[in-house]
C-alpha positions in Angstrom: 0.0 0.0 0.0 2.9 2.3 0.6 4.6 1.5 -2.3 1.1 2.2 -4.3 0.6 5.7 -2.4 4.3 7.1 -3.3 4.0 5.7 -6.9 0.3 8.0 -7.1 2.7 10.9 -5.7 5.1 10.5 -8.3 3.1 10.6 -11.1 0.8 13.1 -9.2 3.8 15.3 -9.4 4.9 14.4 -12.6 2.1 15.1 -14.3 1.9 18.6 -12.2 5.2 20.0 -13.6 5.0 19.1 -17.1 1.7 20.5 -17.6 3.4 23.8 -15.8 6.7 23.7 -17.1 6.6 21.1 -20.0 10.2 19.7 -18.9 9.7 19.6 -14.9 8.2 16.5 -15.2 11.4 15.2 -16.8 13.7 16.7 -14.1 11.9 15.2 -11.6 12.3 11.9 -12.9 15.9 12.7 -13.2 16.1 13.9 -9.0 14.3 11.2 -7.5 17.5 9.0 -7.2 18.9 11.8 -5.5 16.1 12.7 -3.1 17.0 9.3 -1.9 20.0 10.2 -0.2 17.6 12.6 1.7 15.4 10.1 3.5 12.4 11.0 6.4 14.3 8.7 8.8 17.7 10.4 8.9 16.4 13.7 9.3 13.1 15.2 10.5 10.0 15.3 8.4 9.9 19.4 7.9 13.7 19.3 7.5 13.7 16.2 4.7 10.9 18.2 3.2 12.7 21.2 2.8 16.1 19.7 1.7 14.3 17.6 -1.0 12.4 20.9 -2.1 15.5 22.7 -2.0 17.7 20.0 -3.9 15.4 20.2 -6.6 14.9 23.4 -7.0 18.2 24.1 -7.6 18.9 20.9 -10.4 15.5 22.3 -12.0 16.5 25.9 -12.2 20.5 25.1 -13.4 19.0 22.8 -16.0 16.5 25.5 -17.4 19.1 28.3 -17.1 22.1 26.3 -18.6 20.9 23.0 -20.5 17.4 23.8 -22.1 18.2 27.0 -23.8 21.0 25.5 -26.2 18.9 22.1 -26.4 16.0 24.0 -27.7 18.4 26.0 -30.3 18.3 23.0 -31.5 14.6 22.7 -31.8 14.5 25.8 -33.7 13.2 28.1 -30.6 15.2 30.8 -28.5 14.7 32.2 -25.3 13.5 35.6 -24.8 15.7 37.4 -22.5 14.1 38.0 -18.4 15.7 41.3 -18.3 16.0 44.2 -20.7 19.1 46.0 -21.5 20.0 49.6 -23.7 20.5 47.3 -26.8 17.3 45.2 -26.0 14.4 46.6 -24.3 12.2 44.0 -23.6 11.8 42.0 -20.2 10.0 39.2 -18.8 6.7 40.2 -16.6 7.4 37.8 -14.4 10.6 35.8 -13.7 8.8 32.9 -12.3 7.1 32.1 -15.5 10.3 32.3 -17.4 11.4 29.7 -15.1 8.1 27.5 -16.1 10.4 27.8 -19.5 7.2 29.7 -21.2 9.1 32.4 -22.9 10.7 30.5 -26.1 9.5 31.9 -30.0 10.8 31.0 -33.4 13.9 33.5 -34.0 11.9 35.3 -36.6 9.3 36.2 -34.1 12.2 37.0 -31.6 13.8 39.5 -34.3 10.2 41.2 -34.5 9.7 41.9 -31.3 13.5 43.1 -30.7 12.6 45.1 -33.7 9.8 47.0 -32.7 10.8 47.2 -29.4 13.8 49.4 -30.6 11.0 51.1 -32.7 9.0 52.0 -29.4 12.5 53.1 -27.1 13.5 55.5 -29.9 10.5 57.4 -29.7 9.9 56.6 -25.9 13.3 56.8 -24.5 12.0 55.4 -20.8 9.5 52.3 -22.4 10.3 48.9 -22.2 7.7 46.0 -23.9 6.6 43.6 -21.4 6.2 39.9 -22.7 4.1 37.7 -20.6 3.3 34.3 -22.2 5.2 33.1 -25.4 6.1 29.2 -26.0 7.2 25.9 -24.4 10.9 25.1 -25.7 10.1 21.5 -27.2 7.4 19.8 -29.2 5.2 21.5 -31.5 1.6 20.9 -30.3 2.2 21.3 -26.9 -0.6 23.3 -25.0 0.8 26.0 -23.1 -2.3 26.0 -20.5 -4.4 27.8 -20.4 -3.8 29.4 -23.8 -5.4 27.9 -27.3 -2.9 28.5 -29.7 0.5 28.7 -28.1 2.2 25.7 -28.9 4.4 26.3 -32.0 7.0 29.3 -31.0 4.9 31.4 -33.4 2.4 33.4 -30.8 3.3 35.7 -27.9 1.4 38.2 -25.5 2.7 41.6 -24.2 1.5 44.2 -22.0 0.1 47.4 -22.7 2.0 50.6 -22.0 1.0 52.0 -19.4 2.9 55.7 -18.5 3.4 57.6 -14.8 0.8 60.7 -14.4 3.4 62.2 -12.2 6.6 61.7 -13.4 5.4 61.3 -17.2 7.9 58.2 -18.1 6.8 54.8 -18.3 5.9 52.2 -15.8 7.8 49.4 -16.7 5.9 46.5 -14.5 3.1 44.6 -14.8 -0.3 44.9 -12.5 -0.2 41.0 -11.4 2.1 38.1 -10.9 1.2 37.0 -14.6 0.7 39.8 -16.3 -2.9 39.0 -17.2 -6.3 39.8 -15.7 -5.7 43.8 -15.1 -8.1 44.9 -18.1 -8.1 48.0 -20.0 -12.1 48.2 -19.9 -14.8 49.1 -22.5 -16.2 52.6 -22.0 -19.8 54.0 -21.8 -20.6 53.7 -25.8 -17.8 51.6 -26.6 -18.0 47.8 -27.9 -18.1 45.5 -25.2 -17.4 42.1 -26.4 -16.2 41.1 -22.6 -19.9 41.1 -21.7 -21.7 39.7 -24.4 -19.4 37.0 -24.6 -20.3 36.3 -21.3 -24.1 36.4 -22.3 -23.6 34.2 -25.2 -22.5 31.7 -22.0 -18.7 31.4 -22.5 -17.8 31.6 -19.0 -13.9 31.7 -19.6 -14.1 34.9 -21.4 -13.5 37.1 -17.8 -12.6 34.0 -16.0 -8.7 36.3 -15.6 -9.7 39.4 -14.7 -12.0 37.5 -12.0 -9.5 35.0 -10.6 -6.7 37.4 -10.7 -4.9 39.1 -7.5 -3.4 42.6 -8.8 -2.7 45.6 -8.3 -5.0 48.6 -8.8 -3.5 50.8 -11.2 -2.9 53.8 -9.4 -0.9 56.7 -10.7 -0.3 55.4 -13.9 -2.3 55.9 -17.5 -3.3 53.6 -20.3 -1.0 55.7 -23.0 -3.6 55.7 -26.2 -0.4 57.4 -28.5 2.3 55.5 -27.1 0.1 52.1 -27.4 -1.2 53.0 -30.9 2.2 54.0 -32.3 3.5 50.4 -30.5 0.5 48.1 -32.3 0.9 49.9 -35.6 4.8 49.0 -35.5 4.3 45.5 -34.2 2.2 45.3 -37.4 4.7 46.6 -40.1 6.5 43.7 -39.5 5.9 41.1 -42.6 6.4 38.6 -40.5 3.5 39.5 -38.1 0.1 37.7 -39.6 -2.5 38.5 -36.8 -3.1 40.6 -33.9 -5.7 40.4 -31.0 -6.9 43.0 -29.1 -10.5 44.0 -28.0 -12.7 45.6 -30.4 -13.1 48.4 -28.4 -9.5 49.1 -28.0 -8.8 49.2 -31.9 -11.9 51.6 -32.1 -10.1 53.6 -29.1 -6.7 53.5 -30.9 -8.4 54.2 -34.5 -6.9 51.0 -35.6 -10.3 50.1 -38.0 -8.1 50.4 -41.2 -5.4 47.7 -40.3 -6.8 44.1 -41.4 -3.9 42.8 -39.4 -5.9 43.3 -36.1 -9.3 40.7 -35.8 -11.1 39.7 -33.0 -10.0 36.7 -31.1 -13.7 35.2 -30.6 -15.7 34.1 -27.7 -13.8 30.8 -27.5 -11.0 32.8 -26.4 -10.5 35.1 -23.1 -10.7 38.9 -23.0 -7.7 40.7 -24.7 -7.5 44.4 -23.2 -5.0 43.1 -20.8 -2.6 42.4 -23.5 -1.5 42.5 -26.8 -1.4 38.8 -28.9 0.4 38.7 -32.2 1.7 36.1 -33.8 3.4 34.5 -37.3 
């Protein structure tokens, strides 16, 4: 019965960290010999627990840093950087889901984004682009949960810019632990696709902004120039086929003309807490 109860844990926690982290599963395989060394009898529960949790994290996060990157080169997807620099200004909203290895794109969608994040910094000196969600490293096909479409290194999501009503530069962080969830709401008149998707009974559609613990956005602006002139340069790329964003954002921005930017559907979730664009 023991044995049975531990083997359920395993694949319990298997089955946990590759839906999370597509590869976690994998390295946990690959520690378990280790943990072994560790055992409940030597040392005290809390203490065993801790050095297991400990041991692992540090083989998962030296394998992700060090071993996946080059081995998914090889796959024909690149890692987008966690932290921006003068020559590349683009950053990770979260360092904790670059460590769930979801920030890997086809190096033509990385050269896009570098692109027209240069674009954005030479006419905003103080903007960085936030990316939130891009790809898994390995397997086309892979869902990158809870996402419908992110499973190729051809698709990522980046904040909005959002600027400092004091200080008048840009504020360079995102509103939650994801990114997602803080919306950039429909207005008296405006379209509101959030809500009659919601009547039309696809309950996922604001199942983010509902579930999501954030910040409220004090002191800072949804920046209509700065965010227009960053969507219409994301879209001179050739290599960019589609954007999403919420109707009523590309009637905000007077984006009408561009065919480039379409409406996700109801299938989807709300998109006026980011920007999608993909290959």
């Amino acid at each position: 019965m023991k044995f049975i109860l531990k083997a359920i844990r395993t694949v319990f926690i298997f089955s946990i960290l590759t839906v999370l982290t597509q590869v976690g599963g994998v390295i946990y395989l690959l520690y378990l010999p280790f943990s072994l060394f560790v055992k409940s009898e030597k040392y005290s529960f809390w203490k065993s627990i801790v050095m297991r949790s400990g041991g692992f994290s540090l083989i998962y996060v030296l394998i992700c840093l060090f071993i996946i990157p080059p081995l998914a080169k090889k796959n024909g997807l690149v890692q987008l950087p966690c932290f921006s620099t003068k020559e590349i200004p683009v950053k990770s909203g979260s360092v904790l889901m670059s460590l769930m290895n979801r920030n890997y794109v086809k190096p033509v969608l990385q050269e896009a984004f570098f692109k027209t994040a240069k674009d954005v910094q030479k006419k905003y000196p103080s903007a960085e682009l936030i990316y939130l969600d891009a790809n898994f490293p390995f397997f086309e096909g892979f869902p990158l949960i809870p996402h419908l479409s992110h499973d190729d290194g051809e698709k990522l999501d980046i904040a909005f810019l959002y600027k400092n009503k004091k200080a008048k530069e840009f504020y360079n962080k995102t509103f939650s632990l994801t990114g997602y969830g803080v919306c950039e709401a429909p207005k008296k008149g405006e379209t509101n696709k959030p809500n009659d998707c919601e009547k039309q009974g696809y309950w996922q559609y604001n199942l983010l902004k509902k579930v999501t613990f954030s910040k409220v956005k004090k002191g800072v602006e949804f920046d209509k120039i700065a965010n227009r002139f960053l969507l219409q340069k994301i879209i001179e790329n050739k290599e960019v086929k589609e954007v999403f964003i919420e109707p009523h954002l590309q009637n905000r921005l007077n984006l009408g003309k561009y065919k480039k930017i379409r409406f996700h559907g109801c299938h989807a979730v709300r998109h006026d807490d980011h920007i999608h664009f993909q290959l």
